[in-house]
C-alpha positions, 0 to 999 in steps of 0.5 A: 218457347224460342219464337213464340214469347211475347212482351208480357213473358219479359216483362214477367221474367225480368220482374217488371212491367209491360210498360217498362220493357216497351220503353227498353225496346223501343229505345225511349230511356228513363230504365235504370241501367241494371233493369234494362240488362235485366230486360235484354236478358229475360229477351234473349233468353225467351227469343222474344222478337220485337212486334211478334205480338203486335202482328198477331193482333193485327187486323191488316196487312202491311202490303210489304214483302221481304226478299232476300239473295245470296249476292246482288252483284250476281246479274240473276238476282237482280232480274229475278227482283224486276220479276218480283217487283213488277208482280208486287206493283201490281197488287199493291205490295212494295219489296224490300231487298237485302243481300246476306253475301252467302252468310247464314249469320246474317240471313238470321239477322234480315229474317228478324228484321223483316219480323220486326218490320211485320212484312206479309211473306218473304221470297229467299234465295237462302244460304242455308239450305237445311231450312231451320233458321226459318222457324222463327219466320213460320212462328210469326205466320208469315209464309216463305218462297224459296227460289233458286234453291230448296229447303231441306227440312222444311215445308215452303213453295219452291220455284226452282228451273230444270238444272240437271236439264240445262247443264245436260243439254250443254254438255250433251252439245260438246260432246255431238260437235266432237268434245270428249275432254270435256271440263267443268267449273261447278257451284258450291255441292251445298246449293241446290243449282250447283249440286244439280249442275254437276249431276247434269254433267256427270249424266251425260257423260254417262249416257255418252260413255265418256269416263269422268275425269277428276282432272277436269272437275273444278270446284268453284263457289259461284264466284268471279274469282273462283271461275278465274282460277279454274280457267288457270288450273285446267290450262295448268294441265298437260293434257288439257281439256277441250271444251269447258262447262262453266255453273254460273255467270259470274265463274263464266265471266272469270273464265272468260277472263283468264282464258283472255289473260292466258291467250286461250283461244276460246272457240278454237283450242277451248270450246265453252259453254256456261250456264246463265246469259251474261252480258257480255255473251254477244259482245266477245268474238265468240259469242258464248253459247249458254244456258238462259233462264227465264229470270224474269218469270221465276220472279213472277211466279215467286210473287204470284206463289206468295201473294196466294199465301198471304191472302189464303191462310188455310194450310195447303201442300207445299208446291213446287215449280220447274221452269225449262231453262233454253239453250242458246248456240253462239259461236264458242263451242266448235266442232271438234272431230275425235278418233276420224270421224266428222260426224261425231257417231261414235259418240252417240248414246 
C-alpha cells in the first residue's frame, strides 16, 4: 500500500481521528506525545506522503513544476534550466531547482518534497538510473521528464542528445589529424552520458583499426577533480598518449588544469578534445576543440515534452528524443604524422 495511503488509513491505523493526524502533520500541537509517535508510525508504515489525497481531490493545477540535477555547479545544468524556465514563463508555470549532489538518498528526499509541495510534473536529471524511486511520483499522477540520462525500468519521456555520435566524431578527428594514442577520461559507466561516451570512443577505434589500450582509459565521475588526477595518471605513463578525449566539462577544465601544473603543452605534445563547451574554451591559447550541446534546446523540449503531459492526461507511449551534438574545431588538436605519412591514409577505415 506504500504511496497510495491517505490521511483516513492513518488515522484508522493509529486508532485516531482524521482531525488529530492533520494536526500532527501540519505541526499545530495539542497531540499527546504517545499518540503522536503512534501517528509518525501508522505514517511511516503505510508510506503515507503529505497532500497525496489533497491532490487527488484538486480541481486546478498549481502551475509549479519540480526540476531536479545531479550538480548545479556543472555549467550544463544551469543552461538546460534557462532552457526550462524560458518555456515555463511562457505558459505561466514558475520551476523549482534543487540539486541532489549525485545522491540517490536525497533525489528521494526532493521527490517527496516536490509531492508534498503538489508541483504539476518533474524534469530530473536522476542519480539513479534504474528508475524505482520514482513510483511514488507516478502514484500521485504527476508525469516525469528524464533529460540527460535514461530511466531503466521504468516508462518516462526522455530527451537525451547523440552521445555515442558526439565522442565518435571527436575521436574520429584525433585519430584523421595522425592520433593513434589516443586517451580517454570517461564518466561514470552507471550514467547514461558516461556509458555512451565511452562506447563512441571505443567505436571509432574499432572502425579505424587501433587497438584499446586500458593504459590510456580513465575512470572519472564527472568531476573537476577526477579530470585532474586523470591528466596526472596519463603523464604519469611511459609512453604517454598523444591526444586525450576528456566526457564532460567539468574533467575537461580539471585536465586542462594539470596538464598547466604539469607543463604539458596542450596542442603540441598532448592534443585535446573534450565533450561540452566550457567557458574557458576560447579564453586558453589553444583554444579547445569540443563537442557542443544544444543546452538550451534540451530545456525547451523537456518543458514542451511535460507541459503535453499535464494538460493531456490520456496514457500515451513514452517518447524519446536525440538532439545532434556539434563539433567545434579550435586549435588543440594538431596534426600529428605517424608511420611518414602526412596525410593520415593509413588510418582511414
Amino acid at each position: 500500500m506504500e504511496g497510495k495511503a491517505n490521511i483516513q488509513d492513518v488515522a484508522k491505523r493509529a486508532n485516531v481521528s482524521i482531525a488529530t493526524v492533520s494536526r500532527v502533520i501540519n505541526n499545530q500541537g495539542g497531540v499527546r506525545k504517545q499518540t503522536e509517535e503512534r501517528i509518525l508510525k501508522a505514517i511511516k508504515d503505510l508510506g503515507y506522503i503529505r497532500n497525496a489525497a489533497a491532490r487527488t481531490m484538486k480541481s486546478k493545477d498549481t502551475k509549479t513544476i519540480g526540476v531536479i540535477v545531479p550538480d548545479i555547479n556543472n555549467p550544463f545544468f544551469p543552461s538546460v534550466m534557462a532552457g526550462i524556465e524560458q518555456k515555463a514563463r511562457e505558459k505561466g508555470y514558475f520551476a523549482i531547482l534543487s540539486s541532489t549532489n549525485e545522491s540517490p538518498v536525497v533525489e528521494q528526499e526532493i521527490l517527496k518534497n516536490f509531492i508534498e509541495r503538489g508541483v504539476d510534473g518533474v524534469i530530473i536529471t536522476t542519480a539513479n538510473e534504474n528508475g524505482d524511486h520514482l513510483k511514488q511520483v507516478h502514484e500521485q499522477g504527476i508525469p516525469i521528464i528524464a533529460v540527460d540520462r535514461s530511466i531503466q525500468y521504468y516508462d518516462v519521456d526522455t530527451v537525451l542528445v547523440d552521445n555515442v555520435k558526439g565522442s565518435y566524431q571527436a575521436v574520429q578527428h584525433m585519430i584523421l589529424q595522425g592520433h593513434e594514442k589516443i586517451a580517454i577520461i570517461c564518466g561514470p559507466q552507471n550514467t547514461t552520458p558516461g556509458r555512451e561516451r565511452f562506447i563512441g570512443y571505443k567505436k571509432a577505434l574499432e572502425d579505424y583499426n587501433l587497438k584499446l589500450d586500458e593504459r590510456y582509459i580513465f575512470q572519472g565521475d564527472f568531476g573537476e577533480r577526477s579530470g585532474y588526477q586523470g591528466a596526472h595518471q596519463l603523464y604519469s605513463l611511459e609512453e604517454r598518449p598523444t591526444a586525450i578525449f576528456s566526457s564532460n566539462n567539468l574533467m575537461t577544465i580539471g585536465c586542462v588544469k594539470a596538464m598547466g601544473d604539469l607543463d604539458w603543452k596542450l596542442g603540441e605534445e598532448i592534443s585535446f578534445f573534450g565533450f561540452d563547451d566550457v567557458d574557458i574554451a576560447t579564453f586558453l591559447n589553444p583554444k579547445l576543440s569540443v563537442v557542443s550541446r544544444p543546452m538550451h534546446a534540451l530545456g525547451e523540449l523537456a518543458f514542451q515534452l511535460l507541459h503535453e503531459r499535464i494538460q493531456f492526461k490520456d496514457p500515451v507511449p513514452k517518447r524519446e528524443y536525440k538532439l545532434s551534438p556539434e563539433l567545434i574545431i579550435r586549435e588543440s588538436c594538431r596534426l600529428r604524422y605517424p608511420n611518414n605519412s602526412p596525410d593520415g591514409q593509413s588510418l582511414k577505415k
